[in-house]
Each structure stands twice: as C-alpha cells, then as structure tokens.
N, C-alpha and C positions, 0 to 999 in steps of 0.2 A: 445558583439556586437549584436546590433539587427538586426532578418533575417527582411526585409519588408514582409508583407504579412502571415506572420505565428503566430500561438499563441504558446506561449512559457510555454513548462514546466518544473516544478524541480520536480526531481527524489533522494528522499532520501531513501537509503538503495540500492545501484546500484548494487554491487557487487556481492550480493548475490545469490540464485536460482528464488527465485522469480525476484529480480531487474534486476539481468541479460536476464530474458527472458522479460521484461518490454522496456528493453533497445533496444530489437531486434525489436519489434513490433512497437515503437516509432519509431526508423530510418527507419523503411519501410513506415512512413505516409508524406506524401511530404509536409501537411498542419502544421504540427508541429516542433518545434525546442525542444531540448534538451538540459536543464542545468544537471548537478546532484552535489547534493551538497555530498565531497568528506573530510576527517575528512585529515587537514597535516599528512604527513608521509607516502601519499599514493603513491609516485611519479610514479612508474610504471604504475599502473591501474591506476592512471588518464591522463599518456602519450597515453595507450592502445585508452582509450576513444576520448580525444580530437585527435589523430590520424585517429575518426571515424565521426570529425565533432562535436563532443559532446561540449560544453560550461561547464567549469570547474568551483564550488563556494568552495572554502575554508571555509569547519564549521562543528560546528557537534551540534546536539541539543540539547545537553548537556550543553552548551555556548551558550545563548542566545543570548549574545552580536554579535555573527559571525552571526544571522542568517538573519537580516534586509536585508544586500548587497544580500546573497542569492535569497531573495523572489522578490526584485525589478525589476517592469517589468512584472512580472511571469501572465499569465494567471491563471493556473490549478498550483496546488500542488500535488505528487503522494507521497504516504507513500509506502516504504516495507521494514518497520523497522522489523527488526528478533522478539523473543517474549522473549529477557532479562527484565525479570520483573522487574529492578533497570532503565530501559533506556523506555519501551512504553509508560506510561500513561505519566510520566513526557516529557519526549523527545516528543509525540504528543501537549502535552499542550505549551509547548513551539513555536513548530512550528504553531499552528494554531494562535496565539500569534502572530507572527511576521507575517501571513498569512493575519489574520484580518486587522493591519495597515498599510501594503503596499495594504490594498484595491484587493486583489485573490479575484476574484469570487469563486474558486469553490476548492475543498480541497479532494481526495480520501485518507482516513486514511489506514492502515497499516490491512484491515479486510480479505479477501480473503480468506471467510474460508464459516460455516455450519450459519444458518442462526440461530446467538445467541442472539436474540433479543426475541427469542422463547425459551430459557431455562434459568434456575436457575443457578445464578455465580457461586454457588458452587459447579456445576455439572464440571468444568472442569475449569482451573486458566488462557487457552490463552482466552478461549472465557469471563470469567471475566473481564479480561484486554480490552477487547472489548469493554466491556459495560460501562465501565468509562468511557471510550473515548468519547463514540457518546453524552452525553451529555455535553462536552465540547464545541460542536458547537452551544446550544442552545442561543438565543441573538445575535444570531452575524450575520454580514452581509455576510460572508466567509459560502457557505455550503457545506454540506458532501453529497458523493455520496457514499454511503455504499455496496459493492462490495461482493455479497452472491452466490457464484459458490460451495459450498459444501467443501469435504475435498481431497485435491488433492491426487489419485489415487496412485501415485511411491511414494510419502512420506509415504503412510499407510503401501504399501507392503513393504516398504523396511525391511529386518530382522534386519537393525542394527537400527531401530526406537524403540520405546516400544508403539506403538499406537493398535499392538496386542501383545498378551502372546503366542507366538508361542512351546515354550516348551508345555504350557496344552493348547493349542487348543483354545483360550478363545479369543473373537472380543466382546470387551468392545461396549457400547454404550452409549449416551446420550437422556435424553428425556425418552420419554414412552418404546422407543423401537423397536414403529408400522409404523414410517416415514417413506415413502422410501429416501434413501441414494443416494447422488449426489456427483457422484464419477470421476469429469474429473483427466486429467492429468496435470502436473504445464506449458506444453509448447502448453495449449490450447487455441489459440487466444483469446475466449472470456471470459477466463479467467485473459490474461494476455495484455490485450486491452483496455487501457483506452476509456469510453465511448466519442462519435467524440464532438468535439467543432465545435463553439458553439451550447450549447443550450439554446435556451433563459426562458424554467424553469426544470435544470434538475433534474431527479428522485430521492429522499432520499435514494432510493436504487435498487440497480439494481442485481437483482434476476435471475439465472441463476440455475433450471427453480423454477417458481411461482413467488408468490410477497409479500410483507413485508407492 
C-alpha cells in the first residue's frame, strides 16, 4: 500500500544488529515509510514487523526473480546484508539489478564500516567484499551513498568477536597504522540513519568524520 506523502524504503538484512537498529531509526522519521524485504519462513518476525506498520516483501537476493515486486515503488534501497561471503557481492549485484530497472534513485550498499576505499583488499576480506561492490554501481542511473562511520565500538570489544587477540594482548590493525580510529557504537543515530530524502545530488559518500 502506498503511504501519500512519504518516500518509501526497502530494508534488506532487517533482522539483524545492524537492520534492527535501521528499523528503529526509520519508524521514528514520520517522512519515510518501510518495506523490508523478508526471505519465507519468517512468519514471526515479519508478524513482529508489520505489527509496527512495516510493509512486508517476500524475497531474498539470492532469487532474483522475487526481487522486481520488492523494489517497486521504492524510493531509497538500504542494504545490511551480514558479511557471508557466498551471499554480499552476489546478493548486492543482484539487488542493485533489480534497483536500476524499477528506476531507485538512490541505493545505500551493506558498508557501514572503516573507510576501505583507502586500503588494500587484501588487508582484510569484509572490506574486500566492499570494494567489489562499489564498482557495481558504475553506469548506472541508481547511486550509492557509501556509508563510512568507522568500526562499531561493542562489535570490536566484544570478547566473543576475534577482532582482538585478547589472550596476548594484540589489537590488529589495517592500513599504516598512524590513522586515528573511528570508533562509534552500532545504536549511533548517525551511524544508523539513513541520510534524509530528498537530495537532489547526494553524496558518494557519507563519511562520519572526513570525507572520501
């Protein structure tokens, strides 16, 4: 159903930590509406959701063919696809896919991370997966608003992560070394805030702090 008055977004990857705090921040904006596209078999959580007003699409981007009805409509697309390396760069090509021909202006990919635009793929395999991505969008009418807030703060601390070596004391890094580290929290509004519609040209990337 169409709200009047609102631009409409789909929310892939809803569930999760990040999409769940995506979900919260989106139902407090009174200008936007919320689809999220939700893989069968979910029936609870997507009772949970549309319960909150949420607009339900049956697909998963794995299955292309489900994702056309999805995107229809759709102003904005949000990615917070997890990092199964068998489901990102495919599962994004996919949906930017079916983004480009239902005519989306504007596509935020699955990035919400350290600004890997600045480092070697091989320095680390999510921010790799990154980087295939963003050139997916080249050519095409659909753009990416590339979402660079750093590495979220309770995912690094957590000791059941391995993003430190907490046995020997060891905090890995990427890059030179010499950067300062931009370290919010995953339930940091502007972290977790899609940037407002419309814009009539928005930013390649939206840098949280500097700029790309």
């Amino acid at each position: 159903m169409t709200i009047p008055n609102k631009r409409r977004l789909l929310l892939v990857g809803d569930t999760g930590m990040l999409g769940s705090a995506i979900v919260e921040a989106v139902l407090g904006r009174s200008e936007l509406s919320l689809r999220a596209l939700m893989r069968p078999g979910e029936p609870d959580a997507a009772a949970a959701l549309r319960a909150r007003g949420v607009e339900i699409a049956e697909g998963d981007v794995m299955t292309p063919s489900s994702l056309p009805a999805a995107v229809e409509g759709v102003d904005v697309v949000v990615s917070a696809l997890g990092n199964d390396p068998h489901i990102f760069v495919p599962g994004h090509q996919n949906l930017i896919d079916a983004a480009e021909r239902a005519g989306v202006s504007r596509f935020v990919p699955s990035d919400f991370s350290f600004d890997f635009f600045k480092l070697e793929a091989r320095e680390n395999f999510n921010y790799a997966m990154r980087k295939q991505v963003a050139p997916l969008f080249d050519g095409r009418r659909v753009r990416p608003v590339h979402i660079l807030i750093g590495v979220f703060m309770d995912t690094m601390l957590d000791p059941r992560g391995s993003s430190i070596d907490w046995n020997n004391k060891v905090l890995p890094y990427f890059g030179d070394g010499a950067s300062p580290a931009t370290l919010p929290a995953s339930r940091t509004r502007p972290a977790t805030s899609p940037p407002r519609a419309p814009i009539p040209a928005p930013p390649r990337c939206f840098a949280l702090p500097g700029r790309c």
